[in-house]
MARVO-986156 format. One record per residue (C-alpha): residue number from 0; residue in three letters; x, y, z. Coordinates in Angstrom, 2 decimals. Each point is the difference from the previous one (the first is absolute). Layout:
N
n:NUM&res:ALA&east:X&north:Y&up:Z;
...
***
This chain:
240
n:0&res:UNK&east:42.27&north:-69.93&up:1.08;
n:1&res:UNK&east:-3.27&north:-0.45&up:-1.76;
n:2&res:UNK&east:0.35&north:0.07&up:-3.67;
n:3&res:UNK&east:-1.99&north:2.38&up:-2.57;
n:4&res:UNK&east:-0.90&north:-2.63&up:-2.31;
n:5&res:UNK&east:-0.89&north:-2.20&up:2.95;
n:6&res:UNK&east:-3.00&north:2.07&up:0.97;
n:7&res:UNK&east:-1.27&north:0.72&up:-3.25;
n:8&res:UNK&east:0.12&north:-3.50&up:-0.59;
n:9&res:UNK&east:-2.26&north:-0.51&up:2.91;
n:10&res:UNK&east:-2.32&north:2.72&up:-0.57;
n:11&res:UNK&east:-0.27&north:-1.44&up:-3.81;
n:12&res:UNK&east:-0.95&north:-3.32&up:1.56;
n:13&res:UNK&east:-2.94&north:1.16&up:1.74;
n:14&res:UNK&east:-1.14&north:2.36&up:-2.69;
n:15&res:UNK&east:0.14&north:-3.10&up:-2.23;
n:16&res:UNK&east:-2.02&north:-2.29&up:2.75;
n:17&res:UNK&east:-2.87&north:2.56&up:-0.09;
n:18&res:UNK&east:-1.91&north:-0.96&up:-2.91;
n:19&res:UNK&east:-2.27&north:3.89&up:-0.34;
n:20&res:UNK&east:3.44&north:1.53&up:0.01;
n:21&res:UNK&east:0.47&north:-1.38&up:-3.48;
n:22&res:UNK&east:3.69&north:0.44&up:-0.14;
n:23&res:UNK&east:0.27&north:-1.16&up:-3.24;
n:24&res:UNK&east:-2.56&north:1.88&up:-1.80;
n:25&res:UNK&east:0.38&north:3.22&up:2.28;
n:26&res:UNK&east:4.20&north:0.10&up:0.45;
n:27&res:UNK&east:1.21&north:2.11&up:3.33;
n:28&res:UNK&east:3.30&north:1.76&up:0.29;
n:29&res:UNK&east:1.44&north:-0.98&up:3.44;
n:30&res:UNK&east:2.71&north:2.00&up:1.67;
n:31&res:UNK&east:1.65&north:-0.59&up:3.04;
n:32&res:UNK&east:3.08&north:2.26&up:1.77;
n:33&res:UNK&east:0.14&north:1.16&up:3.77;
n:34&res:UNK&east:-3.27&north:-2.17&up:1.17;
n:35&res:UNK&east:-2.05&north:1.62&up:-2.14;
n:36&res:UNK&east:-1.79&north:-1.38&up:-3.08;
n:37&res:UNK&east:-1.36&north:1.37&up:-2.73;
n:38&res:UNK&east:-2.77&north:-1.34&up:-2.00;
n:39&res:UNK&east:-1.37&north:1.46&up:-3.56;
n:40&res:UNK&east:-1.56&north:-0.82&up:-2.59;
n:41&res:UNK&east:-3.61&north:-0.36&up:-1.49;
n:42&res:UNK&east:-2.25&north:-2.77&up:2.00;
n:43&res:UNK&east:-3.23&north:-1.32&up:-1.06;
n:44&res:UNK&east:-2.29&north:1.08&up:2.56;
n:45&res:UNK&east:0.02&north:1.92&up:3.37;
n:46&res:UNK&east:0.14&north:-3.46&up:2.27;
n:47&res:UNK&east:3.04&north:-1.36&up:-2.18;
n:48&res:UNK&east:1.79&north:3.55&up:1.08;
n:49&res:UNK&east:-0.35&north:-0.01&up:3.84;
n:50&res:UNK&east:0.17&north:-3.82&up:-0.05;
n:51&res:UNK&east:3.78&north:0.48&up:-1.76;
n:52&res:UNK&east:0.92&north:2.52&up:2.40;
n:53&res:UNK&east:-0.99&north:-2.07&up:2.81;
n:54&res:UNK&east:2.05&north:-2.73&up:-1.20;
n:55&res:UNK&east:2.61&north:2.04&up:-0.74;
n:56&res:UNK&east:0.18&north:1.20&up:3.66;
n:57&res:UNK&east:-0.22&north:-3.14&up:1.59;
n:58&res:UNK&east:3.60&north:-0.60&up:-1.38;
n:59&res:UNK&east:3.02&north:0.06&up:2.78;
n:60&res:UNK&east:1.45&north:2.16&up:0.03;
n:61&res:UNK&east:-2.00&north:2.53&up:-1.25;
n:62&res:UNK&east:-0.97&north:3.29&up:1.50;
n:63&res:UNK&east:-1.78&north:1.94&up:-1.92;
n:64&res:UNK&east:-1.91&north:-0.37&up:-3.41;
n:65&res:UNK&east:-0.18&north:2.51&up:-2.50;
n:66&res:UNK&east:-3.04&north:0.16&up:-2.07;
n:67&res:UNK&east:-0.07&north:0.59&up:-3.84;
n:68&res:UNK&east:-2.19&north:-2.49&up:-1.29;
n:69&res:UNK&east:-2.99&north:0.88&up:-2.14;
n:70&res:UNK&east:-3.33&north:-1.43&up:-0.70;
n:71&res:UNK&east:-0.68&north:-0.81&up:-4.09;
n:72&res:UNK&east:-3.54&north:1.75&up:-0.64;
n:73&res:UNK&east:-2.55&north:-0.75&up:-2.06;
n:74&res:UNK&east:1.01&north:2.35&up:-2.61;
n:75&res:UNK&east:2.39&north:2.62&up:0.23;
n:76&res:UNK&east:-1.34&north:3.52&up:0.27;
n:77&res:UNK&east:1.89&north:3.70&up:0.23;
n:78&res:UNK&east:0.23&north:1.69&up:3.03;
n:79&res:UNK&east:-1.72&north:2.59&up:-0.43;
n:80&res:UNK&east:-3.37&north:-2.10&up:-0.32;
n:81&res:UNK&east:1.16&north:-2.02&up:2.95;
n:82&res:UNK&east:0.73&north:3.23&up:2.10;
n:83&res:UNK&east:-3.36&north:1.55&up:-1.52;
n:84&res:UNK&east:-2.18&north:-3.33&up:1.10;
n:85&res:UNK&east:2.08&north:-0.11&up:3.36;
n:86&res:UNK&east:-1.32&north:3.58&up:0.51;
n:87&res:UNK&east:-3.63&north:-0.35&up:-1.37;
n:88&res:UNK&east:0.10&north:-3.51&up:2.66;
n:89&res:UNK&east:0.84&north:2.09&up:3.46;
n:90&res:UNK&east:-1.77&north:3.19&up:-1.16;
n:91&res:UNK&east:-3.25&north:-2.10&up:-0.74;
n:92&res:UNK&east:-0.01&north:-2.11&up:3.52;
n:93&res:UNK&east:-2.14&north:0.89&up:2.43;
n:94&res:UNK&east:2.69&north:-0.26&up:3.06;
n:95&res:UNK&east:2.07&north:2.34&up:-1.61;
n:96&res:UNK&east:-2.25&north:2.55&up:-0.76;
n:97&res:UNK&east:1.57&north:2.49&up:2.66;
n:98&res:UNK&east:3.80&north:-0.86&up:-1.79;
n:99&res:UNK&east:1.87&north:2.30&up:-2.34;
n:100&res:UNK&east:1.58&north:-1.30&up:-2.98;
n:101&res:UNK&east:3.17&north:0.29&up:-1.58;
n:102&res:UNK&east:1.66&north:-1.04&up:-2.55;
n:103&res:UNK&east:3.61&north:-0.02&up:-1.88;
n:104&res:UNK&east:-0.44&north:1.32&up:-3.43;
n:105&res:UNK&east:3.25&north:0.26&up:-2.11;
n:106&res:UNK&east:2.15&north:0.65&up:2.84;
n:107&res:UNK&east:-2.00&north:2.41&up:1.64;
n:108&res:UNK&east:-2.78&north:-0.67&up:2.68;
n:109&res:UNK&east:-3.64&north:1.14&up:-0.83;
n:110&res:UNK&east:-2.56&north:0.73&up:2.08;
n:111&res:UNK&east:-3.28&north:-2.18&up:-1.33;
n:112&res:UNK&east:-2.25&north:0.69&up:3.40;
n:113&res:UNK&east:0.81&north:2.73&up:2.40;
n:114&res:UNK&east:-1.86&north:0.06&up:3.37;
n:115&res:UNK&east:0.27&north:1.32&up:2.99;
n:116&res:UNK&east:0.61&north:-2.57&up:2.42;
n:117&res:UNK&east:3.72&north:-0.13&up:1.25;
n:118&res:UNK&east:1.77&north:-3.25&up:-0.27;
n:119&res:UNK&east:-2.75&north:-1.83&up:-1.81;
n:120&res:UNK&east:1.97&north:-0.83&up:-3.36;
n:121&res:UNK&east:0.88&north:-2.20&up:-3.38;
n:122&res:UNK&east:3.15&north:0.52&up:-1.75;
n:123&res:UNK&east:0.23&north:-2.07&up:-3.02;
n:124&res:UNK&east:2.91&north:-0.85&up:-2.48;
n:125&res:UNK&east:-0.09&north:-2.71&up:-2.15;
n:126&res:UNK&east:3.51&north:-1.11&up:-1.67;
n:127&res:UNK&east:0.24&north:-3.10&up:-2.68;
n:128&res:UNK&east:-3.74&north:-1.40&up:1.31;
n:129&res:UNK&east:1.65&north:0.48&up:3.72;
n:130&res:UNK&east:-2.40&north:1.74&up:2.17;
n:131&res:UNK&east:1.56&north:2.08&up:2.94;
n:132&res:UNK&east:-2.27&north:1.49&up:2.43;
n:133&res:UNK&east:0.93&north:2.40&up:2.46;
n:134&res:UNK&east:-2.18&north:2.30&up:2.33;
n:135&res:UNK&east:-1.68&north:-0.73&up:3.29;
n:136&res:UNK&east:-3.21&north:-1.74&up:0.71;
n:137&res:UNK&east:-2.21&north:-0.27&up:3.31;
n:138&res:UNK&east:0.50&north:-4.30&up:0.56;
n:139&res:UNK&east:1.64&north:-2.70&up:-0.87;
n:140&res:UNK&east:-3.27&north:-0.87&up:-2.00;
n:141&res:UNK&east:0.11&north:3.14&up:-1.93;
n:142&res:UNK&east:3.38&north:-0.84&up:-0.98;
n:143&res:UNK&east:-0.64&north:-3.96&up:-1.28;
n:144&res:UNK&east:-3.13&north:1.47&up:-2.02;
n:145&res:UNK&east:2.31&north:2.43&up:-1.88;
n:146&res:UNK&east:2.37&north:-2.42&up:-0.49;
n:147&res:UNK&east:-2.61&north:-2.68&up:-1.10;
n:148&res:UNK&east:-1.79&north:2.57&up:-2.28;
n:149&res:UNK&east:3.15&north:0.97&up:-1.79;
n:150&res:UNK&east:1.09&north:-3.74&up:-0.75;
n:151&res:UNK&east:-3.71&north:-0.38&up:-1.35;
n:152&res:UNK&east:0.79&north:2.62&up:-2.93;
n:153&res:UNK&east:1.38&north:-2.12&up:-3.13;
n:154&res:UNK&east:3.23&north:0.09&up:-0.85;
n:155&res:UNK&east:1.30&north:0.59&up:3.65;
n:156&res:UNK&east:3.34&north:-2.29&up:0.55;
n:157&res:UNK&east:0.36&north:1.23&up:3.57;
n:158&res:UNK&east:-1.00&north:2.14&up:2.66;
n:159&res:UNK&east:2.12&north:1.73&up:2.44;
n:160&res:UNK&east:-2.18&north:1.03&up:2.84;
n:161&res:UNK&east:1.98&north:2.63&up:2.00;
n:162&res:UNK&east:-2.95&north:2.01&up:1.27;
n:163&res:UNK&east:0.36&north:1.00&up:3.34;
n:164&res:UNK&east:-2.64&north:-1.02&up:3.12;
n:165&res:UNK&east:-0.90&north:2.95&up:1.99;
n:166&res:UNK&east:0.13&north:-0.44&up:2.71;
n:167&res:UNK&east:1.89&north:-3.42&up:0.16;
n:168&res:UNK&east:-1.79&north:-3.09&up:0.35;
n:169&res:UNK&east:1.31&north:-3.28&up:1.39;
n:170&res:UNK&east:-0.61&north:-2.54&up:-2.96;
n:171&res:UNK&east:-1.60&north:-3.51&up:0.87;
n:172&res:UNK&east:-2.00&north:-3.20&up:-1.56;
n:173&res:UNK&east:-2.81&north:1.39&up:0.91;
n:174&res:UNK&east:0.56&north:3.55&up:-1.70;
n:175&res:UNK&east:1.14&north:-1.89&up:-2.81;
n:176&res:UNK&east:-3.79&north:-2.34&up:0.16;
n:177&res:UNK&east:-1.95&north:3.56&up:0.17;
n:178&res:UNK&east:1.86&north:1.11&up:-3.04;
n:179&res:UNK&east:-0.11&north:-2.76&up:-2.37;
n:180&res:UNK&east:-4.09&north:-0.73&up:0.92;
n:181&res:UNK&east:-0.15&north:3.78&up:-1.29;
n:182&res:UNK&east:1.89&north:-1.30&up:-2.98;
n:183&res:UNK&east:-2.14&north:-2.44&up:-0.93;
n:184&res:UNK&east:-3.86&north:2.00&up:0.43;
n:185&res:UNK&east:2.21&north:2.09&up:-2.54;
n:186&res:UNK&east:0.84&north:-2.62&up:-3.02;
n:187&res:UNK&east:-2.44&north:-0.21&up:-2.40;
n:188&res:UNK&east:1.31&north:-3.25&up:-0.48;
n:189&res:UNK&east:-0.74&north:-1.12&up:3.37;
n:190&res:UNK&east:-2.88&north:-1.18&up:1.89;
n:191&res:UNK&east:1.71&north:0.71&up:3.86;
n:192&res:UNK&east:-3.38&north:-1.28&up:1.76;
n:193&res:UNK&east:1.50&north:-3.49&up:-1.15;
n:194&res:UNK&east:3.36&north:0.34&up:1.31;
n:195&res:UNK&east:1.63&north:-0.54&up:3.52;
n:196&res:UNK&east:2.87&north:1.67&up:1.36;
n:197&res:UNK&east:3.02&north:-0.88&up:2.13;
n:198&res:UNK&east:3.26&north:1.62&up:0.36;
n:199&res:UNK&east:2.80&north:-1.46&up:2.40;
n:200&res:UNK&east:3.39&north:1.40&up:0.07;
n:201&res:UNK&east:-1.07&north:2.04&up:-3.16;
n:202&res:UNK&east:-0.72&north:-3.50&up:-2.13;
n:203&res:UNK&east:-3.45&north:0.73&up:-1.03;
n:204&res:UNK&east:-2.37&north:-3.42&up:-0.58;
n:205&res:UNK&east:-3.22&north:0.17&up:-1.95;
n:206&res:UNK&east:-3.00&north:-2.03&up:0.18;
n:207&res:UNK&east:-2.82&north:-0.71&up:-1.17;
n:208&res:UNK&east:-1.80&north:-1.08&up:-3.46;
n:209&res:UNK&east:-0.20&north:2.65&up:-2.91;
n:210&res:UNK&east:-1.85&north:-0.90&up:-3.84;
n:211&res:UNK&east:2.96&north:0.52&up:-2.19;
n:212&res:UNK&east:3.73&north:-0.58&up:-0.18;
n:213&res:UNK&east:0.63&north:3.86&up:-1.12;
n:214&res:UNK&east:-2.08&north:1.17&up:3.45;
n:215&res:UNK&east:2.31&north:-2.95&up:1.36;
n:216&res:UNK&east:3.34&north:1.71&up:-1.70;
n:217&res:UNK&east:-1.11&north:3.90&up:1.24;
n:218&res:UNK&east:-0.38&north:-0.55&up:3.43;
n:219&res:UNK&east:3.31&north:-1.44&up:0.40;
n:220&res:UNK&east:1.76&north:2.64&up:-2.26;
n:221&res:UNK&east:-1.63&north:2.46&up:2.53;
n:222&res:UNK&east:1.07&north:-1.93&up:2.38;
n:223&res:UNK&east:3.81&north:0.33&up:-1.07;
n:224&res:UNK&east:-0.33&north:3.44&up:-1.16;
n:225&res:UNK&east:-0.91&north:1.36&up:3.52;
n:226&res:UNK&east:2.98&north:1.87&up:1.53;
n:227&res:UNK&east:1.99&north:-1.85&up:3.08;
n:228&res:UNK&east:-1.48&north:-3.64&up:-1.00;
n:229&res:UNK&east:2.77&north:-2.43&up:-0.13;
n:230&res:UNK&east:-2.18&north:-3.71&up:-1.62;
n:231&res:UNK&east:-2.98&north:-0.34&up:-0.80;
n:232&res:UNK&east:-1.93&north:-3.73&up:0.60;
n:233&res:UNK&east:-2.55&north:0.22&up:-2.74;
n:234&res:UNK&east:-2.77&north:-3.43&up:1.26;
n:235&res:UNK&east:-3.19&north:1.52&up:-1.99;
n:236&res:UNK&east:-1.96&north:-2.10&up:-1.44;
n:237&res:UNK&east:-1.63&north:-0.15&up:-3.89;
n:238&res:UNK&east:-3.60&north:-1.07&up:-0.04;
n:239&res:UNK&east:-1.19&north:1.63&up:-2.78;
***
């Protein structure tokens, strides 16, 4: 019979082992019952939260992980101005333009952009600097934007991207190459001429030599923010 204690113990190991995790600094709640473990708690950047959850389900015998980890911001904001800057983000993008918008205001949803396209739509709540989205959207690329645009706005600790694709898409590296490239022409922080992409098994690498440690630091946070990537192998290069 496999013990409680025994796989927490083991999940706390490799959390430990995994120096951006930052344990110590960042503690993380870890429940186990019925093959499922639960993970919360405040981590210190988006790669320390999907790296802890992959470690966490790489545990036998676990099942299933359940996700309730947050990312610390920069500074914490309300969220109203996170749901307003979400908003003012998809609204101003070019690839949305033909989108409505929605969004949860004091329990009630409010129409901020009504058009007459069927199907074509944002939904946004925002809970404790949680993002949900919800809607439907044209491609998988359409969907990682939103996603990505929404983590961009400060004070986000997470996004949950449940828009819809319509019709369904089979995901792959290479949808997952097209997005991120579209990422990075996108950051202002970013130069994307100077950056190479792979993506195997949804582990994105980049390549490639950039002039600063922050351009260095954004591309992989991209990177890690994009829906459906697992790791990201950050090999740029600082020559400035």
């Amino acid at each position: 019979m496999i013990r409680t204690d025994e796989v927490v113990g083991s999940i706390m190991a490799g959390l430990e082992r995994e120096a951006r995790v930052s344990i110590h600094d960042h503690p993380i709640e870890i429940e186990f019952a019925d093959g499922a473990v639960t993970l919360a708690g405040e981590v210190p950047s988006i790669a320390a939260k999907k790296l802890a959850l992959e470690i966490a389900a790489a545990v036998p015998p676990v099942t299933g992980v359940v996700d309730r980890l947050r990312v610390e911001p920069s500074g914490r904001r309300e969220d109203g101005a996170i749901r307003d800057q979400v908003i003012s983000a998809l609204a101003g993008e070019p690839a949305f333009d033909a989108y409505s918008l929605r969004a949860l205001v004091k329990q009630g949803m409010e129409n901020v952009r009504q058009l007459e396209l069927p199907g074509r739509i944002f939904e946004v709540e925002v809970a404790d600097g949680v993002v949900t989205l919800n809607g439907s959207v044209e491609s998988l690329s359409h969907k990682r934007l939103a996603g990505e645009l929404a983590w961009w706005v400060p004070g986000t600790r997470d996004v949950v991207n449940g828009l819809d694709v319509e019709p369904a898409m089979e995901d792959n590296d290479d949808e997952v190459v097209d997005a991120l490239r579209l990422v990075l022409e996108k950051d202002p922080l970013v130069n994307a001429s100077q950056i190479r992409l792979r993506c195997q098994n949804f582990v994105v690498t980049l390549e490639g030599a950039v002039m600063a440690e922050s351009s260095r630091g954004a591309a992989e946070a991209d990177a890690w923010y994009l829906f459906g990537v697992n790791r990201v192998v950050n090999k740029l290069v600082v020559t400035g």
